[in-house]
N, C-alpha and C positions, 0 to 999 in steps of 0.2 A: 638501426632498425632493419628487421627482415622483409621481405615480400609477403612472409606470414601474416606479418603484424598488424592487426587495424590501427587506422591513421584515426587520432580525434582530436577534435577543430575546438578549443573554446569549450572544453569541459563539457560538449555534446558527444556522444559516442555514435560513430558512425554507422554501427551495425543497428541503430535501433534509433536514435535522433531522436527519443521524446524521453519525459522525466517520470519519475514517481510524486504523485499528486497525494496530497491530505485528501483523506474520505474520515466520516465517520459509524462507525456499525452500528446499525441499527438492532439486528438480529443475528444470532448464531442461524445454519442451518445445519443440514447434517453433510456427510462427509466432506470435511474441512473448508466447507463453504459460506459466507455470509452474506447477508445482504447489508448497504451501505448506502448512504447519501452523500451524492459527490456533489449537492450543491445547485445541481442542475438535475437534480431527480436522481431513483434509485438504480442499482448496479446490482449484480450478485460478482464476489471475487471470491478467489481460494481464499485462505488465513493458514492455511496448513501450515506454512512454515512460520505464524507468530502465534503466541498465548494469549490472543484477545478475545474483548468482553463489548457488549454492548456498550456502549457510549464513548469506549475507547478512538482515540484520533490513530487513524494507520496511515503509514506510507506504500500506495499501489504503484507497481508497475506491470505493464502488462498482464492486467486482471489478476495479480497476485499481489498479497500483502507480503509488504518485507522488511519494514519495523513497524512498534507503535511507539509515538512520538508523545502520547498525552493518554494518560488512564485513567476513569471514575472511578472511583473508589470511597462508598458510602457518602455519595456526592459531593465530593472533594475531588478536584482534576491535579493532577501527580504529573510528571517529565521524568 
């Protein structure tokens, strides 16, 4: 390991030490943004980089979605 390299402890990453949480979307908004219920009330996150849809489960991290984990689909939930 270099001096470049971040060190991470226990599958926490040290540049950022927090995870990507489940939300679910409530709303498309416009440019690549959505709004979401994390459960403790609503959020607005980018989605820009996933193809999600209202009711879909995403995984956020730092106020970006970066999979979705569970999709409705003619109210049917899909993985």
């Amino acid at each position: 390991m270099t001096a470049r390299e971040p060190v991470c402890h226990e599958e926490v990453c040290v540049t950022c030490s927090d995870e990507a949480v489940p939300v679910t979307v409530v709303r498309l908004l416009e440019d690549g943004m959505a709004e979401v219920d994390t459960g403790r009330g609503r959020e607005e996150v980018s989605v820009a980089l996933v193809e999600a849809a209202a009711g879909d489960t995403v995984l956020v991290h730092a106020k970006e979605a970066i999979a979705v984990v569970a999709r409705v689909v003619a109210g049917e939930v899909t993985t």
